[in-house]
C-alpha positions as CSV (number, residue, x, y, z in Angstrom):
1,X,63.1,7.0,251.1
2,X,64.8,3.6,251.0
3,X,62.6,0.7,250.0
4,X,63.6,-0.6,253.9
5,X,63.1,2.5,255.7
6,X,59.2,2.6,253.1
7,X,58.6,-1.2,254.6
8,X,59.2,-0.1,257.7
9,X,56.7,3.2,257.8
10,X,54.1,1.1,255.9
11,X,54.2,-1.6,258.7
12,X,54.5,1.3,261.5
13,X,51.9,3.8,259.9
14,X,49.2,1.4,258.1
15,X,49.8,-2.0,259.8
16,X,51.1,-2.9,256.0
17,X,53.1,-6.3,255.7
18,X,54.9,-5.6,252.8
19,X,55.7,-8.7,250.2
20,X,57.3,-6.8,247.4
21,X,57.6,-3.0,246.1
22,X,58.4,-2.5,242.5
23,X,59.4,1.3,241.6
24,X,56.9,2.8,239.3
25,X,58.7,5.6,236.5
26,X,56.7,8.1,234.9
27,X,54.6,10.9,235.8
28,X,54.6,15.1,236.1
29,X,55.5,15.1,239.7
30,X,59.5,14.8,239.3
31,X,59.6,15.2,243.7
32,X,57.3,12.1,243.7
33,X,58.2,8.5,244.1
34,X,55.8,6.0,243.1
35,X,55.5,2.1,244.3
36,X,53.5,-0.3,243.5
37,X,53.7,-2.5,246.6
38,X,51.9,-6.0,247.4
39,X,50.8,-7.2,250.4
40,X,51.1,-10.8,252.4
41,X,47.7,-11.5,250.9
42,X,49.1,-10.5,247.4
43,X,46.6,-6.8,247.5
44,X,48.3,-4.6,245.6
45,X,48.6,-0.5,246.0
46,X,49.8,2.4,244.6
47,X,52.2,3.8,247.3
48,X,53.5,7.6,246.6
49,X,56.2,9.9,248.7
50,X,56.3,13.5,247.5
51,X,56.9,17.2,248.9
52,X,55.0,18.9,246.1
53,X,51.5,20.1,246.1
54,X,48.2,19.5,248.2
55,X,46.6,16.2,249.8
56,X,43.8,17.1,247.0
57,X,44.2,13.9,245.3
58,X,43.3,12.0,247.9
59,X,40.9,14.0,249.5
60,X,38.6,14.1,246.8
61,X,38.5,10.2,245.5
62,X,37.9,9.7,248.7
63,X,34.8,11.6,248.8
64,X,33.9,10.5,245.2
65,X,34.1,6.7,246.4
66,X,35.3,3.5,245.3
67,X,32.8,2.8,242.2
68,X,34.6,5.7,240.8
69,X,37.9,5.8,241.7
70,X,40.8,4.1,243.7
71,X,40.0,4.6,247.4
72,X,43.0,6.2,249.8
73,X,44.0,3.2,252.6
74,X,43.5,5.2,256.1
75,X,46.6,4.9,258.4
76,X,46.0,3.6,261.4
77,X,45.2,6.9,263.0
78,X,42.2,6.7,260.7
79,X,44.3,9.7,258.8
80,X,44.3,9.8,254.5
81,X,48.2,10.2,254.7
82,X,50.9,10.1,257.4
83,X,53.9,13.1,257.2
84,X,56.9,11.1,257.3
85,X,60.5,12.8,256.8
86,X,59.0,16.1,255.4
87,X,56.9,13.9,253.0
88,X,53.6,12.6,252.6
89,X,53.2,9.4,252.6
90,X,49.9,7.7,251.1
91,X,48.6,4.4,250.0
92,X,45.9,3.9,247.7
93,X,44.2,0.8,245.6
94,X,45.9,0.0,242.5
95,X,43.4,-0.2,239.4
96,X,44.5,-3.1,237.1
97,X,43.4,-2.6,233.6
98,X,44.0,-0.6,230.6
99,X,43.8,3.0,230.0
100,X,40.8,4.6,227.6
101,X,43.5,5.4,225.0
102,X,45.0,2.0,225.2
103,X,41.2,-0.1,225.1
104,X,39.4,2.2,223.5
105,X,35.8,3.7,224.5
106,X,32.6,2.8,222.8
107,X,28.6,4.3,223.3
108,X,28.5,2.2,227.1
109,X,31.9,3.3,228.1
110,X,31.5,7.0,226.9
111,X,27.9,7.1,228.9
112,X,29.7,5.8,232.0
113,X,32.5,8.4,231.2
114,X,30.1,10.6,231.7
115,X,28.0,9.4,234.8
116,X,31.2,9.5,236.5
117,X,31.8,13.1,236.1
118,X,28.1,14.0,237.0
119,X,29.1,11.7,239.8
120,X,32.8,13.7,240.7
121,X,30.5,17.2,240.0
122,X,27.7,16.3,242.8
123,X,30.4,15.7,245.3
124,X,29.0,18.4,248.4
125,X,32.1,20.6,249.2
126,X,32.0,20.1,252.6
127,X,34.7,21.2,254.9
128,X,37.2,18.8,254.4
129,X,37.1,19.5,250.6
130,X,37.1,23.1,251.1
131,X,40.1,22.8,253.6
132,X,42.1,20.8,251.6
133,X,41.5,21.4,247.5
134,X,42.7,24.5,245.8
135,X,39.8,26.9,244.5
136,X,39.7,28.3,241.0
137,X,41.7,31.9,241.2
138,X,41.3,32.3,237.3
139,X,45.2,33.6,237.2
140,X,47.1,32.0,234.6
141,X,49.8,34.3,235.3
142,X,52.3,30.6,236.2
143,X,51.6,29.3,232.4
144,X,52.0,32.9,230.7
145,X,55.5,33.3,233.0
146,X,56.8,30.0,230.9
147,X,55.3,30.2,227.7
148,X,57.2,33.8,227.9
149,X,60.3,32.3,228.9
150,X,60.1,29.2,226.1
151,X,58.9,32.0,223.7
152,X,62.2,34.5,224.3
153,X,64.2,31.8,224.4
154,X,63.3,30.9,221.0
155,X,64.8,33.6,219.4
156,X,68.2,32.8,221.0
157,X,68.3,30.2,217.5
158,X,68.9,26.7,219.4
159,X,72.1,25.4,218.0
160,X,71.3,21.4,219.2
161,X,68.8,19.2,216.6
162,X,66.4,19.2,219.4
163,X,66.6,22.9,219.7
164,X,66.2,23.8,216.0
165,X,63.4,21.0,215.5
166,X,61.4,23.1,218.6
167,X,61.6,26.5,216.6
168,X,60.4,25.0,213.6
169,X,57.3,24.0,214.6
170,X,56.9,26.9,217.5
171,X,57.7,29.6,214.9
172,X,55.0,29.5,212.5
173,X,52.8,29.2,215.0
174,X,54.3,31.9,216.8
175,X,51.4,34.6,216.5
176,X,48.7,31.9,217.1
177,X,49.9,31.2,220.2
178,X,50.6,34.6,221.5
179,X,47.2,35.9,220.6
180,X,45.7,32.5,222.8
181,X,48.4,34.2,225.6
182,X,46.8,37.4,225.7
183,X,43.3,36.1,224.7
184,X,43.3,33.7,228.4
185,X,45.4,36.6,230.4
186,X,42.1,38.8,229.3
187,X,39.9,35.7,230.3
188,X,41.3,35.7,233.4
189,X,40.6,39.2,234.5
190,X,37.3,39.0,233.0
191,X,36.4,35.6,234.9
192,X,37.7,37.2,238.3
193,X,35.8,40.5,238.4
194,X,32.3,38.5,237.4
195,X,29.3,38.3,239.2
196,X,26.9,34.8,239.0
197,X,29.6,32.2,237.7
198,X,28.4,28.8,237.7
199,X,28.8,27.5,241.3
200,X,32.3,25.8,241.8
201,X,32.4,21.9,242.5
202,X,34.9,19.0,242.4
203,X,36.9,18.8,239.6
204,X,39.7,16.2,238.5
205,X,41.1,19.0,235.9
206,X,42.9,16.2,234.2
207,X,40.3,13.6,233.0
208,X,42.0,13.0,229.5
209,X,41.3,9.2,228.1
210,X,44.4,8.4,229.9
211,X,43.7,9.3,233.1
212,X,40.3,6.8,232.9
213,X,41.2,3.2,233.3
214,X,39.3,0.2,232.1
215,X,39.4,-2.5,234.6
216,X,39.4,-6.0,234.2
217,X,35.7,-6.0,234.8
218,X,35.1,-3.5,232.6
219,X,34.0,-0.6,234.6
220,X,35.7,2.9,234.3
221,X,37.6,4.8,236.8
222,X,39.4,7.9,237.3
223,X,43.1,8.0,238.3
224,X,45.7,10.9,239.3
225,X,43.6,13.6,241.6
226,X,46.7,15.3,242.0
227,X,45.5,18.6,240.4
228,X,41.8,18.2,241.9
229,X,40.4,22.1,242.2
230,X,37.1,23.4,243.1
231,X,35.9,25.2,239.8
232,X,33.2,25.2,237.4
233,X,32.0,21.9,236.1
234,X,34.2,23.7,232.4
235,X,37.3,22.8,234.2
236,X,36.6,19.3,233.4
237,X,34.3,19.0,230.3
238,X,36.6,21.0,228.6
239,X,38.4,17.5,228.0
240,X,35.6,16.0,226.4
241,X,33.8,19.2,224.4
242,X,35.0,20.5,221.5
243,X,37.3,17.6,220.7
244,X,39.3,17.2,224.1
245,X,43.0,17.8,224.1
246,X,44.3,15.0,222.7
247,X,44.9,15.2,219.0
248,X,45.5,11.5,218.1
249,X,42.2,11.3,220.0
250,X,40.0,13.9,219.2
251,X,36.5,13.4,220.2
252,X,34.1,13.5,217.9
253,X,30.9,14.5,217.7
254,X,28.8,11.3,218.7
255,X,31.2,10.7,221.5
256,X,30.5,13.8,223.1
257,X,26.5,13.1,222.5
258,X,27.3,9.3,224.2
259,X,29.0,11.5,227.0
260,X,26.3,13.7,227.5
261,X,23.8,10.8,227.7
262,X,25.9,9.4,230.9
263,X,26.5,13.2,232.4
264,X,23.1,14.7,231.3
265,X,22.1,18.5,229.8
266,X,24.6,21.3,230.6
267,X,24.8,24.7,228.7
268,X,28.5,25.0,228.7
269,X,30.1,29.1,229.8
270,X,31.5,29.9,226.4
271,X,33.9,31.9,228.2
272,X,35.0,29.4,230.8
273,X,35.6,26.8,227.9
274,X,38.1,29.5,226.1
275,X,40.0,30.2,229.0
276,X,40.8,26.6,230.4
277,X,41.6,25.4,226.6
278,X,43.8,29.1,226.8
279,X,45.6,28.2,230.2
280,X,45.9,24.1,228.5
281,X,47.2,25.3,225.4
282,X,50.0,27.2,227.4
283,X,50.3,24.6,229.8
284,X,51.1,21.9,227.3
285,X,53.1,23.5,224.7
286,X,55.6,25.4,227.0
287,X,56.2,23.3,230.0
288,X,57.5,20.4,227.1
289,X,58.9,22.9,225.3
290,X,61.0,24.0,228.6
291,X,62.0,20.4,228.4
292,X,63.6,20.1,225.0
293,X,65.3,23.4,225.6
294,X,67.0,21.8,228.8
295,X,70.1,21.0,228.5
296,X,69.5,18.5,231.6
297,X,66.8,16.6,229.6
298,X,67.8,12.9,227.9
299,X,67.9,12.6,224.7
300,X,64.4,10.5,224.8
301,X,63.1,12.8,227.2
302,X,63.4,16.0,224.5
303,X,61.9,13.5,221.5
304,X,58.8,12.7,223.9
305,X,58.5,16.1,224.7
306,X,58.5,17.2,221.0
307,X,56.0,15.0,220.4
308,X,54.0,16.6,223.1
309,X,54.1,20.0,221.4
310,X,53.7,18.8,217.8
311,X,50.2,17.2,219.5
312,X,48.6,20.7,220.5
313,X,50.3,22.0,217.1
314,X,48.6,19.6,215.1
315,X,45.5,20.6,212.7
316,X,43.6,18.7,215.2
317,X,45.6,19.8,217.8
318,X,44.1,21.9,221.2
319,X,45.7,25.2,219.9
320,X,43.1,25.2,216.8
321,X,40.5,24.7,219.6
322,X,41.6,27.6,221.4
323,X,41.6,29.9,218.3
């Protein structure tokens, strides 16, 4: 979508006068484009065109509300998106402030951290949510598929620097991350034929430190619903207990006591924790290891990505978790 033809359908769709519209880069959803347009009143939004997955992340902030997370701008239908060109279109409040890893997060910040996923977990499922947000299937079958591929492709002996750099860190590691494969493929199974699992709610699935922005007036809130599910309240704490996923950032120990003070008492699934670190660990060592291998990827792209599997590699890393 042009930037004319995007001024145009924000006007049309949303009543939006639009005063400028700067192209965000980043993000995981490569069919996505991301603006962050001003209004005549100098407002400013996150405005996002993609074909790929579910209205989920804007379904669920929604519900959450605005102390918690950007609010979705209705159309003027009164609808959460508009279907323009085979896309969805959507506008939504853009959060000024630093990320958790960029600010930091002490005892206040971690106890609101935690209020607002007790918050996110207490969302009813109503029909809306239930229509709209993926449920938990407990089939990791999509991340085992890669980490095969990455893992064959391995012993092909990469002949670029990027390549060889992959195989020797992936290598030695090689039977630690094939027994977390088969471990979270067994997990899965096990998870699906069980009676009396805790009772699925909203989940962001993603609530890393930087996914949770600081605002300029200091509160915390929760970006990038895009992979919101319906699952056990695991799905999420699995980013905080244990030491989260982020080795340059591994909670500690008091954190996750200064979380628990904001979320309150919860006797974590032992078995729910191993399998979503399992389907993480696969998750985030293959698909940035399917990037280094490509011979499409940028130079800066691959030495990002590397960096991204040297993380969950790391004697801190999530892969030491999952063992």
């Amino acid at each position: 979508m042009t930037p004319e033809r995007l001024r145009a359908r924000l006007a049309e769709l949303y009543g939006l006068t639009v005063a400028g519209a700067q192209p965000v880069n980043g993000g995981a959803d490569n069919a996505a484009r991301l603006y962050r347009v001003t209004d005549a009143g100098g407002r400013a939004f996150a405005v996002k065109s993609t074909a790929r997955g579910s209205p989920a992340g804007l379904v669920v902030p929604a519900a959450l509300g605005g102390r918690y997370a950007p609010q979705p701008r209705r159309t003027s239908a009164g609808e959460l998106w508009a279907d323009v060109d085979g896309l969805r279109l959507s506008v939504v409040d853009w959060v000024d402030g630093d990320t958790a890893l960029e600010s930091g997060m002490d005892r206040a910040r971690w106890n609101a951290y935690g209020r607002l996923i007790a918050a996110l977990h207490a969302v009813p499922p109503d029909d809306t949510l239930r229509r709209w947000v993926p449920r938990e299937d407990f089939e990791p079958g999509r991340w085992a598929a890669l980490f095969d591929r990455v893992d064959a492709e391995l012993d092909g002996l990469p002949r670029d620097a990027h390549g060889k750099r992959l195989a020797a860190m992936w290598l030695p590691h090689r039977d630690a991350l094939r027994a977390v494969r088969e471990r979270t493929i067994r997990l899965g199974a096990k998870l699906r034929q069980r009676a009396g699992l805790p009772a699925a709610v909203p989940c962001h699935a993603d609530p890393h430190l930087g996914n949770l922005m600081v605002t300029s007036a200091g509160e915390v809130v929760l970006i990038d619903f895009d992979d919101a599910v319906l699952a056990p309240p695991e799905r999420d704490l699995m980013f905080v207990l244990g030491g989260g996923v982020i080795a340059a950032a591994s909670v500690t120990g008091e954190q996750q006591r200064w979380f628990a003070e904001g979320y309150g008492h919860h006797d974590p699934d032992p078995d729910l924790l191993a399998y979503y670190r399992g389907v993480r660990v696969l998750e985030d060592v293959a698909e940035p290891a399917r990037l280094v291998l490509d011979p499409g990827s940028t130079p800066d792209e691959r030495e990002t990505n590397l960096g991204y599997v040297a993380d969950v590699l790391s004697p801190r890393g999530l892969l030491g978790q999952a063992r």
